[in-house]
Every structure is written in structure tokens, then in C-alpha cells.
C-alpha positions as CSV (number, residue, x, y, z in Angstrom):
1,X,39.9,-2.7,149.2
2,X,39.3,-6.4,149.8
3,X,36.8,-7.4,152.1
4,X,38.8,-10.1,154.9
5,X,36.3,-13.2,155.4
6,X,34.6,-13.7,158.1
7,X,35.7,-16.1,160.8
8,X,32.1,-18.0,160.2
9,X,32.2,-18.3,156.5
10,X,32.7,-22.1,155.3
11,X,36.1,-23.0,154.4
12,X,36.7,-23.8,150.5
13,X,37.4,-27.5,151.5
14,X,34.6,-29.2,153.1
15,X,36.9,-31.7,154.5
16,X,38.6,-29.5,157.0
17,X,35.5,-28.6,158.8
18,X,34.8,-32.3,159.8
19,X,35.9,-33.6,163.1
20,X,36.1,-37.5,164.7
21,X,34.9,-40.6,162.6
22,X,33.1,-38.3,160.0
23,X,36.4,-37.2,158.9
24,X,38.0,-40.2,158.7
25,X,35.2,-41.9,156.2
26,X,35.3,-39.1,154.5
27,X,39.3,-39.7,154.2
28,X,38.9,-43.0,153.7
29,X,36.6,-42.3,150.5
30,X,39.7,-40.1,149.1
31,X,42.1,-42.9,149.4
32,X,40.2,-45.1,147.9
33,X,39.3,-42.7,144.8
34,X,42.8,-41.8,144.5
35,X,43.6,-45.6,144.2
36,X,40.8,-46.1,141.7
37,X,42.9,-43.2,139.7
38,X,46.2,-44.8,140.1
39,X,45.0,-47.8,138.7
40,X,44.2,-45.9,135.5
41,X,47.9,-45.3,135.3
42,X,49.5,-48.4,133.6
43,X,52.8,-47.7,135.5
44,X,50.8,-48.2,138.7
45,X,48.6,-50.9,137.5
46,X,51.6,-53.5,136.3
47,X,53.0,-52.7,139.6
48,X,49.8,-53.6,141.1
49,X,49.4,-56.8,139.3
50,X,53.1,-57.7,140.1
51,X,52.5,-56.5,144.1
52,X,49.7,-59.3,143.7
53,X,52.1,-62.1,142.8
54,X,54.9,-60.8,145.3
55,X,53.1,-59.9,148.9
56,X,51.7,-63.7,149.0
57,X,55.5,-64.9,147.5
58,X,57.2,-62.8,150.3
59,X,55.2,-64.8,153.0
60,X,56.6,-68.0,151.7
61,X,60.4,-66.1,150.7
62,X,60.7,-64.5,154.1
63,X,62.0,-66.6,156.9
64,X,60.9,-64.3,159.5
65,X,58.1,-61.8,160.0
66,X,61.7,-59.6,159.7
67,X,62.5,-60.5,156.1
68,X,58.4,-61.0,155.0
69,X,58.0,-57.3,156.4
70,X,61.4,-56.3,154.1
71,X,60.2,-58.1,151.5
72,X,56.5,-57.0,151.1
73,X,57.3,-53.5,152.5
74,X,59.5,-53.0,149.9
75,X,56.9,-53.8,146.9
76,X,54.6,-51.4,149.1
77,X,56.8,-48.5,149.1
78,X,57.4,-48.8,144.7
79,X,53.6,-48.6,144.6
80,X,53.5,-45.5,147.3
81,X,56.3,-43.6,145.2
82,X,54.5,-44.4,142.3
83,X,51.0,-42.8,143.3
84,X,53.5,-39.7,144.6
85,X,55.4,-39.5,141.4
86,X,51.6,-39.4,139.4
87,X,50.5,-36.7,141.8
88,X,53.2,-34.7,140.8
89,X,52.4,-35.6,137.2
90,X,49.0,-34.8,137.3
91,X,49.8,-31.5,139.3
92,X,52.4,-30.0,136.8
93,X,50.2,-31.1,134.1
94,X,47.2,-28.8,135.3
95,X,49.3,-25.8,135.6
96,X,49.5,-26.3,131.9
97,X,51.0,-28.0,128.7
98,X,53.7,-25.8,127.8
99,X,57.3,-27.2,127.9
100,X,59.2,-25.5,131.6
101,X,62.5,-26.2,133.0
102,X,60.7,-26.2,136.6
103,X,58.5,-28.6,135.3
104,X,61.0,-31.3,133.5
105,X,62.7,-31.0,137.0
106,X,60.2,-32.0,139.0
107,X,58.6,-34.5,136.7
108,X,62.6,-36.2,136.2
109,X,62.9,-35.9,139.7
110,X,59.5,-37.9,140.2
111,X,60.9,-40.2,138.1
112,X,63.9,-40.7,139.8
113,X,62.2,-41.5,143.4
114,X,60.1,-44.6,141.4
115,X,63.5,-46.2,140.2
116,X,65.4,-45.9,143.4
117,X,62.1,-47.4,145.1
118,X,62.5,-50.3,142.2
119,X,66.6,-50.7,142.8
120,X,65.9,-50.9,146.3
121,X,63.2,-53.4,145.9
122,X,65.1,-55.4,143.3
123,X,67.9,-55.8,145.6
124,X,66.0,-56.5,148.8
125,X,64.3,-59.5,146.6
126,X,67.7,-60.3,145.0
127,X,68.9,-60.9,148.3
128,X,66.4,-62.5,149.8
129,X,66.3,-65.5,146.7
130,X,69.6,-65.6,147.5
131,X,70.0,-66.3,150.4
132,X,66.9,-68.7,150.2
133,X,68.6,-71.0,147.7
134,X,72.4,-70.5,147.8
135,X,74.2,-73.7,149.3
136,X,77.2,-73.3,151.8
């Protein structure tokens, strides 16, 4: 017979227990390590560098804060998918080396989110130089 814990005993993550600003520092702190991890991925870090050439380049692209928001939103959302589809990486890849269907399904389907996040950017920027510099 298992013993049921008791409604005082600390919960197994710390970070549920804090309340108000303390959390949110805390949060903060796990952002900014999960970053620092992404950036170890070289997926994540070339679209980094090229996030670094295009948010500036979409403020001079965009011809309103409409099309700069498109624009540099859309780079944003390749880097978010990215950090997702490396979560679910690094997840699957704990449970363990050996090859599972489950586990190619979810790791393809990772995948799959971080090239519709790239079409989707490619064509909003596609777009965007086109309509920029196309005379008529």
C-alpha cells in the first residue's frame, strides 16, 4: 500500500510553488537557458544569424508597421518552430536510442512544422521584394 503525499510536502518542481515577480525571474532565467541551448543547435543558430540580417531588413522592406510586423513575425515564428521541433528532439531522444515508429513520427512531423514555418516565411518575403521593386 502506497502511502498518498501529504498536501504540505514540496512539489517535485520548485517552480510551481513560486507566486508574483519571483516566478516570473525565475521564468525568465528558463527562457533564456533554453535559448543558450538552442543556440547549440546549428539549425537554430543559422536561423539566428539569418533572423539578424532580416528583422533590421524588414524595417526598411516593410512599408507599413503591417508588412514590417509580416515580415519580421514571420522570421520569428521559423525560429519558435525550430526551438519546438528541438524540444521534441531532445524529448524522444531521452526516452532512449533505439529506432520506434512513434518516434520517427513525431521527429518527421517536427520536421515538417520547421519547413512549412520556412515556405511560409519564404513566400511572405518573396512577396514582399516583390512588390517592393516590381514596376507597373
Amino acid at each position: 500500500m502506497s502511502a498518498s503525499p501529504s498536501p504540505s510536502a514540496a512539489p517535485a518542481n520548485p517552480q510551481k510553488a513560486r507566486t508574483g515577480l519571483n516566478r516570473i525571474w525565475h521564468a525568465a532565467g528558463y527562457s533564456i537557458e533554453g535559448l543558450r541551448a538552442g543556440w547549440n543547435e546549428k539549425a537554430f543558430r543559422q536561423e539566428a544569424i539569418a533572423a539578424m540580417v532580416l528583422l533590421p531588413l524588414s524595417l526598411w522592406l516593410g512599408r507599413s508597421w503591417v508588412e514590417v510586423a509580416l515580415l519580421a513575425g514571420s522570421v520569428v515564428i521559423v525560429m519558435i518552430v525550430e526551438l519546438l521541433n528541438t524540444g521534441i528532439e531532445t524529448a524522444i531522444d531521452r526516452i532512449g536510442p533505439e529506432w520506434h515508429d512513434l518516434s520517427k513520427r513525431a521527429k518527421d512531423m517536427g520536421s515538417a512544422a520547421v519547413l512549412l514555418a520556412l515556405l511560409l516565411c519564404i513566400g511572405i518575403w518573396a512577396a514582399a521584394v516583390f512588390q517592393r521593386f516590381s514596376h507597373g
